[in-house]
KELUM-622858 format. One record per residue (C-alpha): residue number from 1; residue in three letters; z, y, x. Coordinates in steps of 0.1 Angstrom, whole numbers, padded with zeros to 4 digits. Layout:
R   n res     Z     Y     X
R NUM ALA     Z     Y     X
...
This chain:
R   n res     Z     Y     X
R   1 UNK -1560  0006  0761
R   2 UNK -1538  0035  0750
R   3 UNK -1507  0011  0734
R   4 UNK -1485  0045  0722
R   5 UNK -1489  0084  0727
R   6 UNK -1465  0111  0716
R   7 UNK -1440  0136  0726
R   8 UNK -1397  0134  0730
R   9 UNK -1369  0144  0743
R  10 UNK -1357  0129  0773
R  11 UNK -1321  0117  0779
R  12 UNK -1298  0131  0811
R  13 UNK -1305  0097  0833
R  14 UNK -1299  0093  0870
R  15 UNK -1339  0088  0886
R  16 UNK -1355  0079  0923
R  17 UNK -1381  0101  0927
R  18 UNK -1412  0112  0953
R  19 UNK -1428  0143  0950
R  20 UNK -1464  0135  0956
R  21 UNK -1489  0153  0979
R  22 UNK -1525  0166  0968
R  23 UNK -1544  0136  0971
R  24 UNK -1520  0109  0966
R  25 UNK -1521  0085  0936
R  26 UNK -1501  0081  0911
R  27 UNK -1500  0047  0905
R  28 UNK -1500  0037  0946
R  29 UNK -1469  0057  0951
R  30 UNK -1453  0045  0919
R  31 UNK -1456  0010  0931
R  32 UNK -1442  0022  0965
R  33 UNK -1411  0036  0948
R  34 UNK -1406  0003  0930
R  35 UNK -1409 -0021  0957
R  36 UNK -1392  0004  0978
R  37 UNK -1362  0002  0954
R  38 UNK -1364 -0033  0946
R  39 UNK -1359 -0041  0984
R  40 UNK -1327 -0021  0983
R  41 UNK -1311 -0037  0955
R  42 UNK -1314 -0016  0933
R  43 UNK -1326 -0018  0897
R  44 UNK -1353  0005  0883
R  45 UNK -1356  0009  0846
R  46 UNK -1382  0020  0822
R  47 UNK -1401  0036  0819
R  48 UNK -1419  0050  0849
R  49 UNK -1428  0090  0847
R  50 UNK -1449  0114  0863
R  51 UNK -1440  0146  0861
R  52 UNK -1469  0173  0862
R  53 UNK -1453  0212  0870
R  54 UNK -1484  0226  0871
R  55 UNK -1518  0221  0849
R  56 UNK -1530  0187  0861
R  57 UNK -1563  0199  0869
R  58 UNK -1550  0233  0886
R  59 UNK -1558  0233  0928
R  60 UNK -1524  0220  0944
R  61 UNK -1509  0213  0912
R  62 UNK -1469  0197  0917
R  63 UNK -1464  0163  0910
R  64 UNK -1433  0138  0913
R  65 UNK -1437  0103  0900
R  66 UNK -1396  0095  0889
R  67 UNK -1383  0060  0883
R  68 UNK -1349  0057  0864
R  69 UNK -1323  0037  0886
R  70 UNK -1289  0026  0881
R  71 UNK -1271  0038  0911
R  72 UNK -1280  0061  0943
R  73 UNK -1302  0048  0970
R  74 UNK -1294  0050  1003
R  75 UNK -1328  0067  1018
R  76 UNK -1346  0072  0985
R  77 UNK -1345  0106  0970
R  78 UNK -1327  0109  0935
R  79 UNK -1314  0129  0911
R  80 UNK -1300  0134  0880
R  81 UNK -1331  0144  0852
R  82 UNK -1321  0172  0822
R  83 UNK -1334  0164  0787
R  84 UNK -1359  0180  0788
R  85 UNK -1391  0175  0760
R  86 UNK -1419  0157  0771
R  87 UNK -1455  0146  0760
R  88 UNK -1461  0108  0769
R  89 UNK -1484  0084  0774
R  90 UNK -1485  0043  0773
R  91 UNK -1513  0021  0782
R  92 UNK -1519 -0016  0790
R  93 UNK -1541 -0031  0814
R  94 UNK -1553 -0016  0844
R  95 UNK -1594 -0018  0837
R  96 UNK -1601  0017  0842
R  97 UNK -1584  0047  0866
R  98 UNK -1552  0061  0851
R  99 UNK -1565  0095  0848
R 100 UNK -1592  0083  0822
R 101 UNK -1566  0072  0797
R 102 UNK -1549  0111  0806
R 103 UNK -1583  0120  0795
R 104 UNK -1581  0107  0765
């Protein structure tokens, strides 16, 4: 169930990030990320983002799923996120794929 949908403007925030490959889920790698950072000590924060830089249904299209952390990672890629303006999208429960609630 779709819980809020909208559009903002990001704040400047320090974030672990993956850029994903074609084929590669969303949600898997996001929980890979987490755990990934968990195990390292460090603390991800809400909320969890994937970034699409191409149309999401576009051949090849570039994708990074980005966590906001509080501190650099040894091992884990990071970076330091612009505000930029985003459309977003927040949904409980995990009944159906992801991409059917980014269908709706």
């Amino acid at each position: 169930m779709i819980d809020k949908i909208g559009v903002k403007t990001t704040v400047s925030e320090l974030v672990a990030y993956k850029t994903l490959k074609t084929g590669e889920s969303e949600a898997v790698e996001v929980a890979r990320l987490s755990k990934e950072l968990y195990e390292k000590g460090a603390r991800p924060r809400d909320p969890t983002m994937v970034l699409f830089y191409d149309p999401k249904d576009e051949p090849g299209c570039r994708r990074e799923v980005i966590i906001p952390v509080d501190r650099e990672v040894e091992g884990v890629d990071t970076k330091m996120m612009p505000e930029i303006k985003v459309a977003f999208l927040v949904f409980i429960g995990t009944s159906r794929p992801v991409e059917q609630y980014y269908e709706e």
